[in-house]
N, C-alpha and C positions, 0 to 999 in steps of 0.2 A: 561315542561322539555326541557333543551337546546341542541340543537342538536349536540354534540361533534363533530370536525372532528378533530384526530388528524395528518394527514397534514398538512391542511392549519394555524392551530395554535403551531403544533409543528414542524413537521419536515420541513418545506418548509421554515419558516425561521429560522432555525440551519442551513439547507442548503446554503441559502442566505449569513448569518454572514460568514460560511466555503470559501465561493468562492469569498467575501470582503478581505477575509485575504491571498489570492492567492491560495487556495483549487481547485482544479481538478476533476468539479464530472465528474464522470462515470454511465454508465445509466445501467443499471440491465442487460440488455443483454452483456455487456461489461466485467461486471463484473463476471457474468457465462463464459466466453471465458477463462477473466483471472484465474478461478480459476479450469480450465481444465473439463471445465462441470461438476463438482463435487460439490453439494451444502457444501458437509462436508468441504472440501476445505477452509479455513479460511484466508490462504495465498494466495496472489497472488503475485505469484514469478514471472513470467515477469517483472510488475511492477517493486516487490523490487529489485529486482537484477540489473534494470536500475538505482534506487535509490541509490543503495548501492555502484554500480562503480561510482555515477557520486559524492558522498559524502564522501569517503571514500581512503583517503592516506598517506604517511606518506614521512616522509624526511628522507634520508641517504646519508652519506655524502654530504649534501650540493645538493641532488636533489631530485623532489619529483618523488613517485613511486604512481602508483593506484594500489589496490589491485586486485591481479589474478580473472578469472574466477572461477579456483577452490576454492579459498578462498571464495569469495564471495558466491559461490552453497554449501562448506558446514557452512557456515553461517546460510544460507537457511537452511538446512537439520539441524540443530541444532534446531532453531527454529519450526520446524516444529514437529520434534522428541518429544521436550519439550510439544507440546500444547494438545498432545493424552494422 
């Protein structure tokens, strides 16, 4: 019988191909921080909220805006609302 590991045959290169394609891993203790010590925690809203300002604006008259803090946390709080 073959000794399956799936690591090294699966997840280590998915991880590999992810951080080729300019993917950002984050290592477990990292990701516990970001998601408030809370394993239920699915979001990590630091992150997105850095994501969400740094991807997200729009033009008015002829200038661009980024969207508010409050926009962007109830963005957050939308998403989050939705996934319970």
């Amino acid at each position: 019988m073959t000794n399956y590991k799936e690591y090294q045959d699966s997840q280590k290169p998915a991880m590999n191909l992810l951080q080729k394609m300019q993917w950002q891993y984050i290592s477990p203790e990292e990701v516990f921080t970001a998601r408030g010590e809370k394993y239920t925690n699915v979001i990590l809203d630091t992150i997105l909220a850095k994501q969400l300002h740094k991807i997200n604006s729009f033009t008015y008259k002829n200038e661009t805006h980024h969207f508010s803090t409050n926009s962007v946390q109830s963005a957050i709080n939308t998403l989050k609302f939705r996934t319970q």
